[in-house]
N, C-alpha and C positions, 0 to 999 in steps of 0.2 A: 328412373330411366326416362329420356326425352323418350316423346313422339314427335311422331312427323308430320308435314301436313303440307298437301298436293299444291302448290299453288298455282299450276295450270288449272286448265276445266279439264282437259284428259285423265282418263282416270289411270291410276296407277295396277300393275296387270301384278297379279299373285305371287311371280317369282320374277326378280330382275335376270334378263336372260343378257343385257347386253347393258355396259356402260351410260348406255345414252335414256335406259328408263329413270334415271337417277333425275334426269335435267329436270330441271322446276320444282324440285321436292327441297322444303324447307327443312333441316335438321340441327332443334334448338335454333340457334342467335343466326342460322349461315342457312342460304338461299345459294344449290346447287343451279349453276349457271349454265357452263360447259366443260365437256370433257377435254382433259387434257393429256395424260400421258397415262401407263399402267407398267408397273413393276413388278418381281418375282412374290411380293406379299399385299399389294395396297394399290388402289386407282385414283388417281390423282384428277381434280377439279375445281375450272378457276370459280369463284364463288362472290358472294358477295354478304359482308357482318348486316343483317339489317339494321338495328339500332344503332350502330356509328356509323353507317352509309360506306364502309369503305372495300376494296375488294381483297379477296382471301384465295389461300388457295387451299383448299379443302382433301386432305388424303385422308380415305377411305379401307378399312384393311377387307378384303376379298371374302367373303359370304363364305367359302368353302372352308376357307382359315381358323375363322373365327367360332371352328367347333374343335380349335385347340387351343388347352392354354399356354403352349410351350410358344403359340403364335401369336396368342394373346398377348402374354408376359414381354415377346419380343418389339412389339407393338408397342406398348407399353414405354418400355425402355427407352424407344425412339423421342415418345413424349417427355419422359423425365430428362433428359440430352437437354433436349432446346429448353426446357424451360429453367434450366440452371445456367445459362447461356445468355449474355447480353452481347450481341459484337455487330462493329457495322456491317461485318461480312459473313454472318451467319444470320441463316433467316431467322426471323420473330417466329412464337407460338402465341397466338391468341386465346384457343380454349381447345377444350377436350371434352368430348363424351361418349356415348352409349346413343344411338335411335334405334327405332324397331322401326323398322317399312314392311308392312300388309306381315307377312311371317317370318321374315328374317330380323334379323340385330346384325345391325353397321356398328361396328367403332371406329371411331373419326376423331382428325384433330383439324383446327388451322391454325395456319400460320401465314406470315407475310406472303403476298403475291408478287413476284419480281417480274415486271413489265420488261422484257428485254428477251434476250434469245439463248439457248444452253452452251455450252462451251462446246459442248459438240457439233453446234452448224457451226459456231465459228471458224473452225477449227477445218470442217468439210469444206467450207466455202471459202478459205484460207484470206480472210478477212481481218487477222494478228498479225500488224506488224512487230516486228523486232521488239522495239522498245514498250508498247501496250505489252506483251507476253510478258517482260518483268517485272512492268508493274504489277501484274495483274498475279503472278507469283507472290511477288511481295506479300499482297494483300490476303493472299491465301497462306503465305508460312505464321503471317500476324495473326490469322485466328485460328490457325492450328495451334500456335503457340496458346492463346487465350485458352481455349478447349484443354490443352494439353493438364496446364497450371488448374484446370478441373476436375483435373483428373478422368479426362474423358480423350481415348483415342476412338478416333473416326473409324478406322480399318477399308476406308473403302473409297480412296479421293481417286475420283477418273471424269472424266469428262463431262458424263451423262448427270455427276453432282454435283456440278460447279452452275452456276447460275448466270447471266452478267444483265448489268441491268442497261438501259439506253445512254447511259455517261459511262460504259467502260467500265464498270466497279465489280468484283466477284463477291459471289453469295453460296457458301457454300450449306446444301442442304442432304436430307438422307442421311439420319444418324440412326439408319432401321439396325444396323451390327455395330454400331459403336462397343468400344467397350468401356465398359466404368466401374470404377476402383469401388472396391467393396459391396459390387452387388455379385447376386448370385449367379457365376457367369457358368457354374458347373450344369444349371438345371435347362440355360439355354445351349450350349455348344457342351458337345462329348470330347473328352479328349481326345488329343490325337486330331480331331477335326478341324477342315478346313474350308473358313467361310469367307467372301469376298469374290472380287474379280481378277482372276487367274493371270490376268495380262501386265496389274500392276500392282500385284500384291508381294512383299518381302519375302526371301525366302523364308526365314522362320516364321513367318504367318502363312505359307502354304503347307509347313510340316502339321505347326499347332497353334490356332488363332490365338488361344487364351493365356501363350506366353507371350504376347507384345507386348513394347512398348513406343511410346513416341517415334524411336527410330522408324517403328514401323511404316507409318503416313511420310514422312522424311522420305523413305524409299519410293514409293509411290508418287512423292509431290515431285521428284528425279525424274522420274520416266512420265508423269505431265509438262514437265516441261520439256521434254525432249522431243515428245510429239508435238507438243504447241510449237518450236521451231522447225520440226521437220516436215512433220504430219504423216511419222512413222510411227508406230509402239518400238521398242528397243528391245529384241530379244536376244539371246542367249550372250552370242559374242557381235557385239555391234558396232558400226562406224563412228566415227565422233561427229556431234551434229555441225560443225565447221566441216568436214567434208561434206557430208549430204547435203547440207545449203549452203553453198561458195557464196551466199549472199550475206550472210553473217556476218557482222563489221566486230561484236565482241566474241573475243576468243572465250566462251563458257563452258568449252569441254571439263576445265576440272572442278568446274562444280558439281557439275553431273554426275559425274566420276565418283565423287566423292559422297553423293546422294544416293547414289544407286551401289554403292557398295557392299559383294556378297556378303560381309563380315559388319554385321551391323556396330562393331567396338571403333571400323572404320570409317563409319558415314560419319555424319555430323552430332554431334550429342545432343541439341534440341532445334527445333523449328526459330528459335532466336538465332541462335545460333547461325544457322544457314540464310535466316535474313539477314543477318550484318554482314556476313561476309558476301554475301550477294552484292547489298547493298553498297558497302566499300569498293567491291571488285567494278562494280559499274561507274561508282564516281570516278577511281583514278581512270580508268578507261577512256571514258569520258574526257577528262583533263588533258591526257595524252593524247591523245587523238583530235581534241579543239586545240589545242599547243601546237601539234605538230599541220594541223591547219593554216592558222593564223602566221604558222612562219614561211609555209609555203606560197601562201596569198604576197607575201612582203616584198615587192620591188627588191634585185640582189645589191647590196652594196657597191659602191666604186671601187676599184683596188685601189692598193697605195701608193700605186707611181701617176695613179688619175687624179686623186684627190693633193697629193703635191702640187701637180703640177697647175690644179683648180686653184688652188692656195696661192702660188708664183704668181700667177695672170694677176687675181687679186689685187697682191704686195707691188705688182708692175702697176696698176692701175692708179693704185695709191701714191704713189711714189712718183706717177705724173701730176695727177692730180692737187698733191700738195708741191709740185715745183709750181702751179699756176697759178695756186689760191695759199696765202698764207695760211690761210684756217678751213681746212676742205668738210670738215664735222659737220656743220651747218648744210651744207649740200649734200652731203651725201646721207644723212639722217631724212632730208625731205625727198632725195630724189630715187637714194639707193639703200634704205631700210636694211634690207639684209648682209650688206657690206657694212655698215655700222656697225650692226650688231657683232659681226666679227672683229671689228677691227677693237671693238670694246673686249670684246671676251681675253681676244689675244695679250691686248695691253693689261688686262688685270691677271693675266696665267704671267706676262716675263714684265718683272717690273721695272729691268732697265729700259726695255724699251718704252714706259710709260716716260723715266728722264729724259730718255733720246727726244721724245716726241715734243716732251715739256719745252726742252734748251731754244729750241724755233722761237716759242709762244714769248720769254723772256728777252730773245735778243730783238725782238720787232718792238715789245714796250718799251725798249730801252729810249728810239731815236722819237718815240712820241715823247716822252720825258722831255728828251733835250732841246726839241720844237716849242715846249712850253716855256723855256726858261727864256728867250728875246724877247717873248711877248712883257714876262716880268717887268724885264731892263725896259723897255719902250714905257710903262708907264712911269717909269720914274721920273721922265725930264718934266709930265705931265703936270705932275704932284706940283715942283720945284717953280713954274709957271706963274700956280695960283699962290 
């Protein structure tokens, strides 16, 4: 068993009556710093690992508790979760123990401290926009899926367990009820019992915890994200969250729909699952919606008695221009670039009219030809002379 050791100079009083006798009290490798939050089983505090200088955050299970083993066991359990657990959105476990302070025994673990704020001020402070909310779903179906493939359901994904850190990323912590494959879940939850929070728990895990599965947290992760868009919980028979917020650019009712479905054969069969199609549903959306953007930004076309009659003016202009200049190309390449360029495209789409064009070019070389030929004849009487 660790002991502890005060390291204020205040001395530590015989029975901890309140949270905050804890501060300063070293236990094992972790320096109790401050109070942070308190739960139905365990008091949570940010801390600090001495020997790796880094910070922790330190959960504590409740003095009163801790003269059961059923609360022990469950305790416990919580530890075993995270430490079979690697995922960027599930917090670290550092270490575990047992201290004694003056006459009681703490049992403690730590684990990463997430410098950020809980999903639930975000959420009050309505600080999630649209697009953060599914990412931040995302992130959360990916390591439920991780968990899952652990054999480990969470049973208790809500607000107050969701973590985020200062970049937006979710961390999801509290695997005090998790459930896990092959331990003994008869000695912690009675049959028939029902444990979690009532607002976002599956029906079949309000009847009997200990028949879920996967679907379960699926159901749960539904009505979190329903709230994260609305900043309603979703009860009985509810609006789609595209009516409650007309702000909403993606139509995501049937995801929800389908997440929060009473018949869990009908939700989604894994947390992959409802990431891809999430996932998918947001890219085309997306596409469609930047598509249908980009064409409404687009200047409208000319009709096609405009762009005729743009063409005629043209063909006119041309058609003077080459009665003035035997060879207009040359001019109009340096002075009118873009009339060239038509007048090339046209001539290589109708290739008679390339001959038309051509017959000019050969009847003007003809009279240069026959201008050469006096000059011939003149030298000849030249020659005859010498």
């Amino acid at each position: 068993m660790e002991t502890s050791k005060k390291v204020t100079s205040s001395p530590v009083t015989k029975s901890i009556q309140s949270p905050s006798d804890l501060i300063g009290v070293q236990i094992g490798d972790f320096l109790i710093e401050k109070f942070l939050a308190q739960g139905g089983m365990a008091l949570v505090f940010r801390g600090l690992q001495v020997t790796l200088k880094r910070p922790v955050a330190i959960k504590i299970l409740k003095v009163k508790l801790s003269r059961s083993q059923k609360m022990i066991a469950r305790f416990n359990r919580e530890i075993e979760a995270l430490s079979t657990i690697s995922h960027p959105n599930i917090v670290s476990i550092f270490g575990k123990g047992k201290a004694k302070i003056n006459d009681s025994e703490h049992y403690f673990f730590a684990m990463e401290y997430v410098d950020g704020k809980g999903l639930r001020n975000a959420i009050r402070e309505g600080s999630l926009d649209e697009l953060t909310t599914y990412h931040l779903i995302l992130e959360i179906l990916d390591a439920l899926d991780y968990a899952h493939k652990k054999g480990i359901i969470h049973r208790d994904i809500k607000p107050e367990n969701i973590l985020l850190t200062t970049q937006n990323h979710a961390k999801i912590t509290d695997f005090g009820i998790a459930h896990i494959e092959n331990n003994e879940e008869q000695q912690l939850t009675e049959e028939n019992a029902s444990i979690g929070t009532k607002a976002y728990m599956a029906p079949e895990q309000s009847q009997d915890s200990r028949s879920v599965d996967a679907r379960a947290d699926i159901y749960s992760t539904g009505v979190l994200l329903y709230e994260m868009l609305t900043g309603i919980i979703p009860r009985g028979v509810f609006e789609p969250a595209t009516v409650v917020n007309k702000k909403l650019e993606f139509p995501i009712d049937p995801i929800i729909f389908k997440a929060m479905a009473h018949d869990r054969e009908k939700r989604f069969a894994s947390a992959r699952e409802m990431y891809e199609k999430l996932e998918e549903f947001l890219q085309t959306t997306y596409l469609e919606q930047h598509r249908t953007q980009m064409q409404s930004s687009l200047p409208p076309l000319p009709k096609k008695s405009g762009r005729k009659s743009f063409f005629l003016f043209f063909v006119l202009l041309i058609v003077i221009v080459t009665i003035a200049l035997k060879d207009p190309r040359p001019l109009l390449k340096k002075y009118f670039p873009q009339i060239f360029v038509v007048l090339n495209q046209n001539s290589e789409q109708n290739p008679l009219k390339q001959e038309n064009t051509k017959q000019p070019e050969n009847t003007t070389k003809q009279p240069d030809n026959t201008t050469k030929q006096p000059e011939d004849t003149t030298k000849q009487p030249e020659d005859t002379t010498k």
